[in-house]
N, C-alpha and C positions, 0 to 999 in steps of 0.2 A: 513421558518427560519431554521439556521444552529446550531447546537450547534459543541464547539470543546472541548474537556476535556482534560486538559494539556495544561500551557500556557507558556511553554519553546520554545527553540528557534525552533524547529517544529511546533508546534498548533501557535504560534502567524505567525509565517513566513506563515502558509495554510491560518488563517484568514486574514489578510493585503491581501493573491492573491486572495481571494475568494471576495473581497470586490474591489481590483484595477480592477477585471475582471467584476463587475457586477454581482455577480450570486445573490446574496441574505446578507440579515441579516444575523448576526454573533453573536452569546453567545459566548463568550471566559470564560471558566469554569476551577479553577486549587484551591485547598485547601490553595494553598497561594492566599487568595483575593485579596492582597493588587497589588500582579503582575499580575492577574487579571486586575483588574481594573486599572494600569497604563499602563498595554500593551493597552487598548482598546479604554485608553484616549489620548494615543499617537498617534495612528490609526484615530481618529475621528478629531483630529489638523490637519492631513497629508490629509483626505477626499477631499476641496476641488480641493485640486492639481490633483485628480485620478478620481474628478468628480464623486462623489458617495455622493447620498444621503439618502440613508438608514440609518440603526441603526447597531452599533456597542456596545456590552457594555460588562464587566468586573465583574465576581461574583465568589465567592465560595458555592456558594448555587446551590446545583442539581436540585433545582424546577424551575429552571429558566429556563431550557428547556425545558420546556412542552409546548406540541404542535410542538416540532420541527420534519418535515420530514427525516432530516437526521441528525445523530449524530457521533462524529467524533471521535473517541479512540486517542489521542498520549501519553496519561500519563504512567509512568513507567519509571525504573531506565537503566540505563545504562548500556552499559558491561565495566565492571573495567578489571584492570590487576589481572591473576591466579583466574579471574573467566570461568567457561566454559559455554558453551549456555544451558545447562540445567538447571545452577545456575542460569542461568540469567532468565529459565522461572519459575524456582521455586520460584522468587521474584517478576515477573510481573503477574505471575497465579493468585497472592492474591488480585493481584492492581486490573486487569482486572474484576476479582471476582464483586470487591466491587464496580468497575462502573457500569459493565452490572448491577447490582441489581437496582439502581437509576436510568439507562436508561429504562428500566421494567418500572421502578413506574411511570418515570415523562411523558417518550415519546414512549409508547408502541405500535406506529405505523412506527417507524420510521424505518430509510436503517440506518444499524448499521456499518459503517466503522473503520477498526480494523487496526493503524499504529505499536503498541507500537512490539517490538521486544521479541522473536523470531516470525516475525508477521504470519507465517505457522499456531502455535503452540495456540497462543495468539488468534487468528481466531476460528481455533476448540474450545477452551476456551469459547470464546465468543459466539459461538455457540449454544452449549450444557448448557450454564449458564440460558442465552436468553431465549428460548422454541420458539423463533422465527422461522418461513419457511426458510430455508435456503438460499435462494434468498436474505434474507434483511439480510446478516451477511458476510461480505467478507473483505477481507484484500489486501494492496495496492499494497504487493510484486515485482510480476515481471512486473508490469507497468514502476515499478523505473528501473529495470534492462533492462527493452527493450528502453528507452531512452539512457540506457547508451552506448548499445547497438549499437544502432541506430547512435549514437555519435564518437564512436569510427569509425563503415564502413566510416561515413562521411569526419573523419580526414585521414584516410588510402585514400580515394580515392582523397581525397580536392576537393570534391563536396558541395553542401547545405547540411544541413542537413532536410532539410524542404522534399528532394524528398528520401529519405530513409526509407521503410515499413521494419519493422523485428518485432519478436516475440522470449518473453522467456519465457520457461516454468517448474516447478519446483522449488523446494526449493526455499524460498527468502534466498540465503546463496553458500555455496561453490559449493552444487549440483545441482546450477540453470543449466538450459538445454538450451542454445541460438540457435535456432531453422535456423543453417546456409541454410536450403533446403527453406526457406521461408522468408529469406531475400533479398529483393528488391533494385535499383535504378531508379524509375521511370519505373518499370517492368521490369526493367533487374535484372536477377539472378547475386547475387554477384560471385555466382561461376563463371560466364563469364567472370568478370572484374578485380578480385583476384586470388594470385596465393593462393598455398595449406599453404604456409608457413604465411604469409599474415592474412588469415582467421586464423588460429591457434593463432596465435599472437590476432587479436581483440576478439576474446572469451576467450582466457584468461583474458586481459586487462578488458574483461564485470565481469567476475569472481570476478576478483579482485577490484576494481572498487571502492566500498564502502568502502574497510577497506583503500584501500589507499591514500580515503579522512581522513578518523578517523586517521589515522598513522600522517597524515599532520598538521590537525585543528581540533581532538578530537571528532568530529563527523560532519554527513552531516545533511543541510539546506534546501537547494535552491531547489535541486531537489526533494526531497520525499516532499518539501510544495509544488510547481507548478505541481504533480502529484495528490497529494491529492485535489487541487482546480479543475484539470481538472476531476478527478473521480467524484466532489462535482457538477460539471457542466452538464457530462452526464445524471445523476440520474435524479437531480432535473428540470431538463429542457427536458427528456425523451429522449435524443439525440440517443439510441442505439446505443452508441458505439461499437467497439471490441476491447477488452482490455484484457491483461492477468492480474487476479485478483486471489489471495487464496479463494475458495471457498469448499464448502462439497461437500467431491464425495459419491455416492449411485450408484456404478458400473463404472461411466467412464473410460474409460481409464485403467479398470480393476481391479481399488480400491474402498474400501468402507470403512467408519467409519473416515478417516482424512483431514484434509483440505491442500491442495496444489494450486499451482499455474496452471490453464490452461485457455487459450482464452474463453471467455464468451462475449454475450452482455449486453452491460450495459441500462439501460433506468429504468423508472419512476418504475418498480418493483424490481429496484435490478438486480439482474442477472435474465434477462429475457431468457436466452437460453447459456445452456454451449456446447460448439463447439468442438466436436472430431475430431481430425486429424488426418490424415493418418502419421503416422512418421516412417522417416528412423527406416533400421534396430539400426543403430546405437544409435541415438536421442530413440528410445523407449525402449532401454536397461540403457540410463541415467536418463530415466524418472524411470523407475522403483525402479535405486539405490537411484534415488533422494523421491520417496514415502517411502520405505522403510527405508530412515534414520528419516524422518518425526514421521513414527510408529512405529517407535525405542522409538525415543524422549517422543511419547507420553505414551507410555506404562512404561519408565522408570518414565515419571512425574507423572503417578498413583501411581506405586509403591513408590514414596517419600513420595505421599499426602494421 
């Protein structure tokens, strides 16, 4: 069973793909019951169209997740206007706070997946709240940024985007790292089939990407829910994916004590193995400014707290 906490238009959009795909049972969990539970009875009307016969249901009660293998973070506030991302984590620090505590009591076995924003920061949060192995506590970050990723090569070349391998790594945020030495077409190096200016242009465009969904329609949907179901699919079905996921580094990559984005596998424990890479000179001088504003972040949000 799944549980999701927050049932705004993220936690209901990941439950609905988590149930259209087959993975599992779904707790949809948000302090507003009542959307709650109409998000879950609308979902269970829509059932047999998507051919799912499982259980869907609607609560405000955090005991209703118990027993669940995996539990699913999206609750927390939003970034407003003339707020900054620190504000923003000094608002969802408190939120995240008070879930991890409930996820402790009801489902203290479970793979703790961390959406809400700043999800780097929100992650380490989660963490350190938890007392959990680091393996079960990780955040969805650059999974969403290497689709987008992956989306843009596809449109640049007007190819599928089905035969496109890339990887981002880094900040879920402006210091995300799009990892152009390790982006594919069907095993061709984009560098073979892109010119310099080209590539410059779809890593920015990945950069940017999120806010100029939020600029458009006030925030994104579709993609951080069919990421979050695909994340919910590896775990629980032990698939050992490779995925760039925020997890705890304890040396990698040269950092210790914050949680960042880098390739890991995913399967039945969590991050069952995080994967060092050899990175350009370039790419590991952005990895670095990109940890280092992470542990900025988090040192000024001690200092607040």
């Amino acid at each position: 069973m799944i549980s999701i906490i927050g049932a705004g238009k993220v936690g209901s959009a990941s439950a609905f793909n988590i149930l259209r795909f087959r993975i599992s049972d779904v707790v949809l969990i948000d302090v507003a019951g009542k959307l709650a539970k109409g998000e879950a009875l609308d979902m269970m009307q829509a059932a047999p169209a998507i051919e799912f016969d499982g259980k869907v249901r609607g609560t405000h009660d955090f005991s209703e997740m118990d027993g669940s293998e995996v539990v699913v973070v999206t609750a927390g506030a939003a970034r407003k206007a003339g707020m900054t991302r620190l504000d923003l984590a000094a608002v969802n620090s408190d939120i995240v706070k008070t879930v991890v505590k409930e996820v402790v009591r009801y489902a203290p076995e479970c793979n703790l997946i961390i959406v809400t924003n700043p999800v780097d920061i929100m992650t380490y949060i989660a963490y350190k709240e938890s007392g959990f192995e680091r393996n079960r506590v990780f955040g969805i970050g650059n999974t969403l940024d290497t689709l987008r990723f992956r989306s843009y090569i596809a449109s640049e070349l007007n190819v599928s985007r089905e035969d496109i391998r890339a990887l981002v790594i880094g900040e879920h945020g402006d210091s995300m790292v799009p990892l152009v030495e390790y982006a594919t077409v069907s095993g061709i190096p984009i560098k073979d089939l892109l010119e310099k200016e080209q590539i410059e242009k779809i890593v920015n465009l990945t950069k940017t990407s999120g806010a100029d969904v939020i600029k458009l329609k006030g925030a994104t949907t579709y993609a951080p829910a069919v990421v979050i179901a695909i994340i919910v699919d590896a775990v629980l079905r032990g698939r050992n994916r490779v995925m760039s996921v925020s997890t705890f580094l304890q040396g990698e990559y040269g950092f210790s004590n914050i949680s960042i984005g880098v390739p890991v596998i995913l399967g039945k424990n969590g991050v069952e193995r995080i994967l060092e890479l050899k990175l350009s000179a370039k790419a590991n001088t952005q990895f670095k400014k990109s940890a280092l504003i992470i542990e900025d972040m988090i040192n000024n949000l001690h200092a607040r707290t």
